[in-house]
Phi, psi and omega in degrees: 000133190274185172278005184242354179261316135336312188277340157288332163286337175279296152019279197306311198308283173358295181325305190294312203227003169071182187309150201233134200249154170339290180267038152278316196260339135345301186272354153275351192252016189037252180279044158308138118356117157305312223289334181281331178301299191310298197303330164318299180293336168263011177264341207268159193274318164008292212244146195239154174219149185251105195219124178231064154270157161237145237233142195204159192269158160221164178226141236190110191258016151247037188237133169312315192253018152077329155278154196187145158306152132214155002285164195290204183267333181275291188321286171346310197260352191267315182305293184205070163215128185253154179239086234227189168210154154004100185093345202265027203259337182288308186325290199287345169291279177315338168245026176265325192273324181284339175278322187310313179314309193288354159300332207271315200288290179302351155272328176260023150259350145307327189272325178287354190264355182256325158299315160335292176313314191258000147292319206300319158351139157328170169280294173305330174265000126342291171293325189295304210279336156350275175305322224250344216220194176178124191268131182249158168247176148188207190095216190272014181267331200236039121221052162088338182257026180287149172216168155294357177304153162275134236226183146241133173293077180321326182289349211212318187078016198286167154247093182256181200224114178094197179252178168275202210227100202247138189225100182258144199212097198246139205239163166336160199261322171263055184245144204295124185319326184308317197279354156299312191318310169305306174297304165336300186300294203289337176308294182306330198283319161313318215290329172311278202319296180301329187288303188284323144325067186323344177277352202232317155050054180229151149244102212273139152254153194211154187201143176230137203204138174301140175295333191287308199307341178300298191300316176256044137269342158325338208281344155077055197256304184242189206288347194258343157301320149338264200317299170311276181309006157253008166310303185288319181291320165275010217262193193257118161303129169262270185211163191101203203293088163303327201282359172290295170308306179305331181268002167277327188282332196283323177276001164285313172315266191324322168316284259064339192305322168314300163312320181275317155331306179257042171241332164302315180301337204246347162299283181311313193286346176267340162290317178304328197272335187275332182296321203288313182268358174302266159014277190303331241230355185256175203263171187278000164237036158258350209281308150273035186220031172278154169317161173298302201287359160280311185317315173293013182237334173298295217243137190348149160230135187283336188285128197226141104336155162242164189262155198229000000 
């Protein structure tokens, strides 16, 4: 489809139903190119656009420097970009704060289902990780961004909503191996349950860890020391020792590592702005033949690490 022809189509649609989020005008506009879709709407004089994601590091081990934003440029514009036209800007200022809200809602009911999980615990071990640990969350739940879509569980075929649900615990250096064990087992044994279980369709990943191995990932040297300290650095208190989380965050700070965390961030958003014109800058029948490494900065990326 050419873009002048695409752009009459958007037009009308706007016209008809007022502002619009990516995918909304994606699934109406049927079989489209995302990538011709996106340039339309951020080439044309046409069309305005509003947008209330906030951007966070990930790490993409199909990318050469291993970084990368999220959300990605398409999840960013199919999620939480409204498309508006001329005359349409109250509209769409109003329904940018009400979709921010339901993110905001769904995340934090992801965050009591990840508290939950860990009330779910024995009573004793429980009481052990009280005293002795302190639990955190992060990912797109501790900014705000989680959403429902549905996803399928490849191991299983469960059908789930959203992304996962990460959950780290990091505990005292003698606190007794049986009763990590215990926890775990029973934590994985939540996590079946939920995962098989159509009313709840959520998937919590979890790591239980000693304060020494936390603190010597500050030294932030290869990706899975990365992951861990930007876990910690975005994450959420859940439940146990604050004053245990507050001197792990604080000595994420006094480390440097809070600095190198955000110059890798800041490293990722100038690879975003050169990909973003790189993109705009190409003609449309270049459009399916960009490097691996735009395209991972364009379009989802499936590839995960597990945090350590």
């Amino acid at each position: 489809m050419e873009l002048h022809t695409l752009d009459k189509q958007l037009t009308t649609l706007l016209l008809m139903r007022g502002p619009m989020t990516g995918r909304e005008l994606s699934e109406e506009i049927g079989d489209v190119n995302p990538i011709l879709l996106w340039k339309a709407c951020y080439q044309s004089e046409l069309f305005r656009l509003i947008n209330f994601a906030r951007y966070y590091l990930r790490y993409d081990v199909t990318r050469d420097d291993m970084i990368r934003l999220s959300p990605s440029v398409l999840r960013d514009f199919l999620s939480f970009t409204l498309v508006y036209i001329a005359g349409q800007r109250g509209d769409a200022t109003d329904m940018a704060a009400v979709l921010a809200n339901k993110h905001r809602l769904i995340s934090l009911k992801k965050l009591k289902f990840a508290r939950n999980t860990l009330l779910s615990l024995s009573p004793d071990i429980l009481e052990k990780i009280h005293y002795k640990a302190c639990c955190f969350i992060a990912g797109d739940i501790s900014y705000f961004l989680a959403h429902e879509e549905p996803r399928i569980h490849e191991p299983t075929g469960s059908k789930l909503y959203g992304s996962d649900i990460d959950i780290i615990v990091v505990h005292e250096n003698d606190m007794d191996p049986d009763l990590i064990k215990r926890a775990e087992d029973e934590v994985l044994a939540y996590k079946h349950r939920c995962i098989k279980d159509p009313a709840i369709g959520q998937e919590i990943d979890f790591i239980f860890k000693p304060v020494q191995k936390m603190l010597s990932q500050f030294t932030y040297a290869d990706i899975h020391q990365k992951i861990a300290c930007k876990i910690l650095y975005e994450s959420f208190f859940l439940y146990g020792r604050l004053d245990l989380y507050e001197k792990l965050t604080t000595d994420l700070e006094f480390t440097g590592t809070v600095k190198k965390i955000e110059n890798d961030f800041a490293t990722a958003l100038a690879g975003r702005k050169a990909t973003i014109k790189k993109i705009l800058s190409l003609g449309q029948d270049d459009l399916d033949n960009m490097d691996d490494n735009t395209q991972s900065l364009f379009f989802f990326s499936q590839e995960r690490l597990e945090f350590q």
